[in-house]
PASEBA-1860 file (N, C-alpha, C; in nm, 3 decimals):
! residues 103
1> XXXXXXXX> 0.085/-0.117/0.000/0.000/0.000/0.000/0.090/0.123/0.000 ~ 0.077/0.250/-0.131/0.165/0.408/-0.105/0.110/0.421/0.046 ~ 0.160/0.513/0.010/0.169/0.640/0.122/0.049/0.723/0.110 ~ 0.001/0.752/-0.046/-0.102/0.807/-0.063/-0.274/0.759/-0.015 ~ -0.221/0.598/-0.023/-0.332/0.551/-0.001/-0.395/0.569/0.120 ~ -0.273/0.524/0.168/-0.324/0.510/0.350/-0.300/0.659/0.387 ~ -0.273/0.770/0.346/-0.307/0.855/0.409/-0.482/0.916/0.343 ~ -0.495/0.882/0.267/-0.686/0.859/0.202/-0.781/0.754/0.311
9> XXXXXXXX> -0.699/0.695/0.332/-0.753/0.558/0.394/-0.751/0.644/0.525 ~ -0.682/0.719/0.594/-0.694/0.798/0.709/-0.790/0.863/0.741 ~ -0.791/0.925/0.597/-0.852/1.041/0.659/-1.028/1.016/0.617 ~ -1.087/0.926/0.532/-1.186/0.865/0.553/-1.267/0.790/0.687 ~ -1.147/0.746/0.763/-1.214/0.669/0.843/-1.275/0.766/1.003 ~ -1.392/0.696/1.023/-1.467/0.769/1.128/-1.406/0.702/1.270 ~ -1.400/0.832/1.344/-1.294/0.832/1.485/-1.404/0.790/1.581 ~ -1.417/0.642/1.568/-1.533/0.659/1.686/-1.504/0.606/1.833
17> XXXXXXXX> -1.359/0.720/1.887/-1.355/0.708/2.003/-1.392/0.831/2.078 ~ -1.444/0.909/1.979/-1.484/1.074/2.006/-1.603/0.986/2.106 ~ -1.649/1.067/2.206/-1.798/1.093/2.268/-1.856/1.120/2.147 ~ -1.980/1.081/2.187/-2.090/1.088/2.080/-2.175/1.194/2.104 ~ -2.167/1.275/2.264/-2.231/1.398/2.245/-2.149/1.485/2.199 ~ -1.973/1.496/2.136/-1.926/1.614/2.084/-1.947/1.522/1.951 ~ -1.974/1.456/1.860/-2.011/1.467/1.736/-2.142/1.515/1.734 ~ -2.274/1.499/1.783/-2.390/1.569/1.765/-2.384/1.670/1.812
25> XXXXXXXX> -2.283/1.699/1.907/-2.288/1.883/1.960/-2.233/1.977/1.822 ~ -2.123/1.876/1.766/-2.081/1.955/1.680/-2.177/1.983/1.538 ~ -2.277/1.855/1.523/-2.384/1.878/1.419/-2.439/1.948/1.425 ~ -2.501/1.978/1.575/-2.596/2.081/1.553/-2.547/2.191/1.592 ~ -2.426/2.258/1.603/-2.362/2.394/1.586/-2.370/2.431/1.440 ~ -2.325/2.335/1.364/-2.381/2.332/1.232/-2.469/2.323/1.141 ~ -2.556/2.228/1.193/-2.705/2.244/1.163/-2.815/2.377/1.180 ~ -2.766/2.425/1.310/-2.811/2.606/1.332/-2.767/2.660/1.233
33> XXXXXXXX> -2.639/2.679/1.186/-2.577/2.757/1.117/-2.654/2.779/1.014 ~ -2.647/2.634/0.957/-2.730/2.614/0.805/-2.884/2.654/0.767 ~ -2.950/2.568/0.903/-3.062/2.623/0.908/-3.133/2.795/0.924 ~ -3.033/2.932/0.961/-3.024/3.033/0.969/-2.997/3.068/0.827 ~ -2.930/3.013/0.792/-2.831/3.108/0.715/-2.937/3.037/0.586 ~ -3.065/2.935/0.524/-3.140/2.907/0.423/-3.274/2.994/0.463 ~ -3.254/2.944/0.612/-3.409/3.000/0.664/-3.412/3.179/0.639 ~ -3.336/3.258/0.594/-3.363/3.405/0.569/-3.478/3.366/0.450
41> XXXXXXXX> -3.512/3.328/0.360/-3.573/3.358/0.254/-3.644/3.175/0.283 ~ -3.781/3.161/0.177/-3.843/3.072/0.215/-3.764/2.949/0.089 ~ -3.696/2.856/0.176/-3.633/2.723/0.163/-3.650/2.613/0.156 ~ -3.766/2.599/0.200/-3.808/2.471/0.200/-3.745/2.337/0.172 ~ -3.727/2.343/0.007/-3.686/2.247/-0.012/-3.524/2.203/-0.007 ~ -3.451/2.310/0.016/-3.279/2.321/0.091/-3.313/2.254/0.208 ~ -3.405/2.280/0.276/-3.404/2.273/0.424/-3.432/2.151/0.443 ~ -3.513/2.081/0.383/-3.537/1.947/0.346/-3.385/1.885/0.353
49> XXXXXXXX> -3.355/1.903/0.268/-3.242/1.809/0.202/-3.136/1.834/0.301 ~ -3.082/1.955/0.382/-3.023/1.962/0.493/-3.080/1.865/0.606 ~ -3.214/1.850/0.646/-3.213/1.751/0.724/-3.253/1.636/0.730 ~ -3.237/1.611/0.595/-3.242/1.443/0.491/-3.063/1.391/0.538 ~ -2.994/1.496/0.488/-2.830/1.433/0.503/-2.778/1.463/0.654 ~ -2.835/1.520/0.699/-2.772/1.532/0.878/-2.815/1.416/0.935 ~ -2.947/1.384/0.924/-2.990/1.231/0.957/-2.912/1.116/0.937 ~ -2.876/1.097/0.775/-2.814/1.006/0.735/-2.664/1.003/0.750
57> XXXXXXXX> -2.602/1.131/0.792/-2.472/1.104/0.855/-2.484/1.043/0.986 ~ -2.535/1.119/1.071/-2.528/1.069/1.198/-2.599/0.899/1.201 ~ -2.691/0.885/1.135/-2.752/0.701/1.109/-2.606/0.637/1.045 ~ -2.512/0.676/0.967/-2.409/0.567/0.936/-2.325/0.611/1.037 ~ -2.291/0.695/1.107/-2.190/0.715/1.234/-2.256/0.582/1.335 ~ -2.373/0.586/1.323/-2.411/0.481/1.467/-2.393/0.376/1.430 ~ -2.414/0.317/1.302/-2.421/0.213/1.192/-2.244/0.167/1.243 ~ -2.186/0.235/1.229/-2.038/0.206/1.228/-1.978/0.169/1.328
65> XXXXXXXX> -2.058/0.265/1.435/-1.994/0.244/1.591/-2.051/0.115/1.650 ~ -2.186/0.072/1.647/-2.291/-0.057/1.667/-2.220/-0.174/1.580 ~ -2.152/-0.181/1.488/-2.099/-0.271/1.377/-2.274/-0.327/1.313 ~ -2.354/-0.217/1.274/-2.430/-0.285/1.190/-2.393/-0.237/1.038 ~ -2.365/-0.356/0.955/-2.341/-0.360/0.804/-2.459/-0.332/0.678 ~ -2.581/-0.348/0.728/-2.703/-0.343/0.648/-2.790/-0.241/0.670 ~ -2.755/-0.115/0.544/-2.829/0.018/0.569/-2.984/-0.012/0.605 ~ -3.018/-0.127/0.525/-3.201/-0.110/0.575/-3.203/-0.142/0.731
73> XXXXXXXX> -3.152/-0.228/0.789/-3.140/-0.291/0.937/-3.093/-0.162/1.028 ~ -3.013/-0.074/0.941/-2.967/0.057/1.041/-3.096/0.188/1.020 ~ -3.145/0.157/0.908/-3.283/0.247/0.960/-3.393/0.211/1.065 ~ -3.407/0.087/1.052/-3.477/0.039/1.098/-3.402/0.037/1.277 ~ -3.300/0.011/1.315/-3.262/0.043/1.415/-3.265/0.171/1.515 ~ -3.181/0.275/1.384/-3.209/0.430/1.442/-3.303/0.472/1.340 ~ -3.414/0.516/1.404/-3.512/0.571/1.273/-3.538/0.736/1.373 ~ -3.515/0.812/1.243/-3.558/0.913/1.270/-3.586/1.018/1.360
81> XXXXXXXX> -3.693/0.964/1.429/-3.766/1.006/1.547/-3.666/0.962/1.638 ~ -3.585/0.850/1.681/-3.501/0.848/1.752/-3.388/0.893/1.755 ~ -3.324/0.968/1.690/-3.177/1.026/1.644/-3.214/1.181/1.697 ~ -3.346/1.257/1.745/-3.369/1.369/1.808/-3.388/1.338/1.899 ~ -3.480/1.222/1.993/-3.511/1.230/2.121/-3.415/1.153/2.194 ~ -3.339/1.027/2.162/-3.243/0.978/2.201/-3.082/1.079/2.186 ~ -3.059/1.105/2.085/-2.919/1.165/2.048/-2.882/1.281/2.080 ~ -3.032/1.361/2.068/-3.040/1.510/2.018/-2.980/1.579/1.988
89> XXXXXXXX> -3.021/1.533/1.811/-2.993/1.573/1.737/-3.100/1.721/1.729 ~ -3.055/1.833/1.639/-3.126/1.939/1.648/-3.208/1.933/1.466 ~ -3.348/1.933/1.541/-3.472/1.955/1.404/-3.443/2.061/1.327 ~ -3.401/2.065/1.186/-3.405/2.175/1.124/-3.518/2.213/1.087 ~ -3.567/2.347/1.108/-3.735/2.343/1.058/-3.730/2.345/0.929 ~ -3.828/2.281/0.857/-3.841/2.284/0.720/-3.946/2.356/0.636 ~ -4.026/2.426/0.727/-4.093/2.505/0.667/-4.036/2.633/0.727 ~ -4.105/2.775/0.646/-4.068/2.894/0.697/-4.101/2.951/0.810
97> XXXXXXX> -4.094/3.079/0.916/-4.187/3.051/1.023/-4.268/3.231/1.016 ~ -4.287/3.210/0.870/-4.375/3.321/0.826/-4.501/3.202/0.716 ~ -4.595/3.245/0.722/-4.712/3.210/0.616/-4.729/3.296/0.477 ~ -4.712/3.466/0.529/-4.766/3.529/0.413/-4.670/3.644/0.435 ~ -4.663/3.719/0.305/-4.565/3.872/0.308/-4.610/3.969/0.375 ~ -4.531/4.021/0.439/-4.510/4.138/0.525/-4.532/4.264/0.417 ~ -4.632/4.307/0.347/-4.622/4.394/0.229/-4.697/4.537/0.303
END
């Protein structure tokens, strides 16, 4: 194996001797961020997809740390609803928190 490889091969792999509340602390420092910084103007569907992939990072982080190999078996394990009330993880809102224009 180069040198190149395994330093690819490094830097891919997930450190899962971190605590698991500073990887979700650190998501959702970031997840605010994101969610602020779409939520100025109405986003919806950004906002969606921001908390389509925050989900699914943190579901293969647990996937990895649990040694489960089978993405359907790891939804079905951490689903959703549990990755906020167990993990807490932070809800990005996905709708706006206006209805109509301020005209």
């Amino acid at each position: 194996m180069s040198f190149q490889t395994a330093r690819e091969q490094a830097e891919t792999q997930v450190n899962l001797h971190v605590p698991l509340e500073n990887i979700v602390g650190s998501m959702n420092a970031t997840l605010r961020g994101w969610s602020n910084y779409f939520h100025y103007r109405n986003s919806n569907g950004v906002l969606e997809k921001v908390k389509t992939h925050a989900e699914e990072r943190l579901r293969t982080h647990l996937m990895k740390r649990h040694k489960v190999k089978d993405r359907g078996i790891g939804s079905g394990r951490f689903p959703s609803q549990q990755l906020y009330t167990k993990y807490g993880l932070y809800k990005v809102p996905t709708t706006a928190g206006w209805k109509t224009a301020h005209a």
